[in-house]
C-alpha positions in Angstrom: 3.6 7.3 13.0 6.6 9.9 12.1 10.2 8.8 13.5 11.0 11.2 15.6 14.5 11.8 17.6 13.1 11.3 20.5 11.5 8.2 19.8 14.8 6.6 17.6 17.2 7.7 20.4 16.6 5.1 23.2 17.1 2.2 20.2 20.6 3.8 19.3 24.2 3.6 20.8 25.8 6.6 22.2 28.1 7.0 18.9 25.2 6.2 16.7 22.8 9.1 18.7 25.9 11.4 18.1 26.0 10.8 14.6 22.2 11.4 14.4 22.5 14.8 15.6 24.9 16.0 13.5 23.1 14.4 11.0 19.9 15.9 12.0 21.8 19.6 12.2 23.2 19.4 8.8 19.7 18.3 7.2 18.0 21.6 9.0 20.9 23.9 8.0 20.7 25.5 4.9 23.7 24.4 2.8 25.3 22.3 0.0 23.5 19.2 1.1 25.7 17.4 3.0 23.1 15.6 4.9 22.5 13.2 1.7 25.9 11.3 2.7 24.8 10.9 6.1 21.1 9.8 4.4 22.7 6.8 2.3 25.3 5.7 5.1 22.3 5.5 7.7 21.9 1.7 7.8 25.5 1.4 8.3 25.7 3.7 11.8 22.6 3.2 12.8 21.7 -0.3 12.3 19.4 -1.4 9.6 16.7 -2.0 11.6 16.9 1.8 12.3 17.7 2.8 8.8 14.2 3.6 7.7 13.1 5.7 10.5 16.2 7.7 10.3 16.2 8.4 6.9 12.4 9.2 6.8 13.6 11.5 9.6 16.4 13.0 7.6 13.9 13.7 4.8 11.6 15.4 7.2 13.9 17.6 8.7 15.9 18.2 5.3 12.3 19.9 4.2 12.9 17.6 1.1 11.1 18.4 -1.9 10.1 16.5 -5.0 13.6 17.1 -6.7 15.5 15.8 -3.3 13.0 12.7 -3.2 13.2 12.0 -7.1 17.0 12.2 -7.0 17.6 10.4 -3.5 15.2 7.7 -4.9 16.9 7.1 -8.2 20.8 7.7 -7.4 19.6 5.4 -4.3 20.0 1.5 -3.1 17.0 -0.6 -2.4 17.4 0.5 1.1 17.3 4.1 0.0 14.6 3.5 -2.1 12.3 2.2 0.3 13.2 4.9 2.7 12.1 7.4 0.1 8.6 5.9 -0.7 8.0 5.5 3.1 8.7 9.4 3.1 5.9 10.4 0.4 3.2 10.7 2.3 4.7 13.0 4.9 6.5 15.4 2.2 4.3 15.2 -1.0 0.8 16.5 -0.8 -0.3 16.0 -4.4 0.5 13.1 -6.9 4.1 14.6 -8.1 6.4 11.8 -7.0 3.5 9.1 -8.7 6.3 8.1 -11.3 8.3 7.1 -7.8 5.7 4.4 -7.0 5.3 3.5 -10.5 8.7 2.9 -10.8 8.7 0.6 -8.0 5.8 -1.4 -8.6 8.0 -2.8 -11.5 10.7 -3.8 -9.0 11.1 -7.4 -7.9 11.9 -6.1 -4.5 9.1 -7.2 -2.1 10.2 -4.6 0.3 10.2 -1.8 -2.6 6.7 -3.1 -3.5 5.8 -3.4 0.4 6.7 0.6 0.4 5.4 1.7 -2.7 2.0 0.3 -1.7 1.6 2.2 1.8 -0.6 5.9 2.0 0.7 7.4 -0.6 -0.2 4.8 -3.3 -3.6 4.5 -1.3 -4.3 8.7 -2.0 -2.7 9.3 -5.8 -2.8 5.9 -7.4 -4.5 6.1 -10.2 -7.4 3.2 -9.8 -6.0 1.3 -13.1 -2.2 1.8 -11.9 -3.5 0.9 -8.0 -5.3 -2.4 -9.0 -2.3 -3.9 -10.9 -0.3 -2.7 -7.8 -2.7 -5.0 -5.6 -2.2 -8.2 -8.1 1.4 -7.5 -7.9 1.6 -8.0 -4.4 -0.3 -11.1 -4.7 1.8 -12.3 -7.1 5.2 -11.4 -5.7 3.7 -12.6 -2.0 3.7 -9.5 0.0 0.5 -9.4 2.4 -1.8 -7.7 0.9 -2.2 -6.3 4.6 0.3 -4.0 3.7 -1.5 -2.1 0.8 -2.8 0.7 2.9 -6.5 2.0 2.0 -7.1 -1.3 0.7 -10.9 -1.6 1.9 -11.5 1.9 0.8 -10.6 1.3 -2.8 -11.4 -2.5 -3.0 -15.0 -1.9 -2.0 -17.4 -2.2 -5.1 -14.7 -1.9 -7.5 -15.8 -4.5 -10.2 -12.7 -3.9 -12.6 -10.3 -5.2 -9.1 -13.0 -8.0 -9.0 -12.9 -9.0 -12.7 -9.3 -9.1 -12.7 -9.3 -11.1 -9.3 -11.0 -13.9 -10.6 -9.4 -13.7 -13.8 -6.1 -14.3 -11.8 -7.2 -16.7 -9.6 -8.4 -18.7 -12.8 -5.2 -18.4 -14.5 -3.5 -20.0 -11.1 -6.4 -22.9 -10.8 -5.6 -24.2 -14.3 -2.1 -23.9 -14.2 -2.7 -26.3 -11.0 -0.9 -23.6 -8.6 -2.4 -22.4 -5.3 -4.1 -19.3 -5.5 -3.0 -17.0 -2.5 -5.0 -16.6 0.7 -5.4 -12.6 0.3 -6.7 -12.9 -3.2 -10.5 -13.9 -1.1 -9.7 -11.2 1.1 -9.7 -9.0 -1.4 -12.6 -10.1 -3.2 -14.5 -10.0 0.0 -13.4 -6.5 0.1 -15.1 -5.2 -3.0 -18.1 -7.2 -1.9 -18.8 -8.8 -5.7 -17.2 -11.9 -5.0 -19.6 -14.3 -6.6 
């Protein structure tokens, strides 16, 4: 679901819903883009626990575009980042800001992978580019619960299945535990053997 005012306002402060609004004016007026400041200083007056939704809000309201998101996302913190990638799904309709997941899939950042894995991944991923992104997060240890169409796309892919056992192969003879999703997974694309 969207963040919306109405639904970050009642987990903000009074100063921090002030800032919000002005922040929230400045993204729908027309202008020099102003806004941005208020997008990276977010987790700071809002809380990070906020951060995300109001950034993801910003974005919205801003109308960003490819160019906003592509320069927010690279001039950007981790936090930014992520914010960003949670963003795509509402604000890109076609496969432009790809190279933005891409990019993040080589991060070591669980929460950056976490993001980069959500709907947007699931819908313009290219399959090659979208299986190493499932390996990734079970190497790295993000849930694979978080990889969103994940039954969708796992199911009769034999390539995913290939490179699952392969993997879990590669753990099993170094002697290390292979993780718990890696079955779900296979179980997903229904060639588990």
């Amino acid at each position: 679901m969207r963040p919306t005012r109405a639904t970050l306002a009642p987990r903000l402060d009074g100063p921090a819903r002030a800032w919000l609004d002005a922040a929230l004016a400045e993204a729908a007026a027309p202008g020099d883009g102003a806004w941005e400041l208020r997008f990276a200083a977010a987790g700071r007056v809002c809380g990070q626990d906020n951060a995300d939704d109001v950034r993801v809000l910003l974005l919205d309201r801003a109308g960003a575009g490819v160019a906003t998101l592509d320069r927010l996302y690279r001039q950007g913190s981790g936090a930014e980042r992520r914010a960003v990638l949670l963003a795509l799904p509402g604000r890109v309709p076609g496969p432009e800001a790809v190279p933005l997941v891409e990019d993040a899939l080589r991060a070591n950042d669980t929460r950056l992978v976490a993001a980069a894995v959500g709907p947007y991944a699931a819908d313009h991923l290219h399959p090659h580019a979208w299986r190493h992104a499932v390996l990734k997060c079970l190497f790295t240890g993000v849930p694979v619960e978080q990889v969103a169409g994940l039954a969708r796309r796992a199911a009769g892919d034999r390539e995913l299945a290939r490179m699952l056992g392969d993997f879990a192969a590669e753990r099993g003879a170094a002697g290390r535990p292979v993780p718990a999703g890696l079955h779900r997974v296979l179980a997903l694309t229904g060639l588990e053997s």
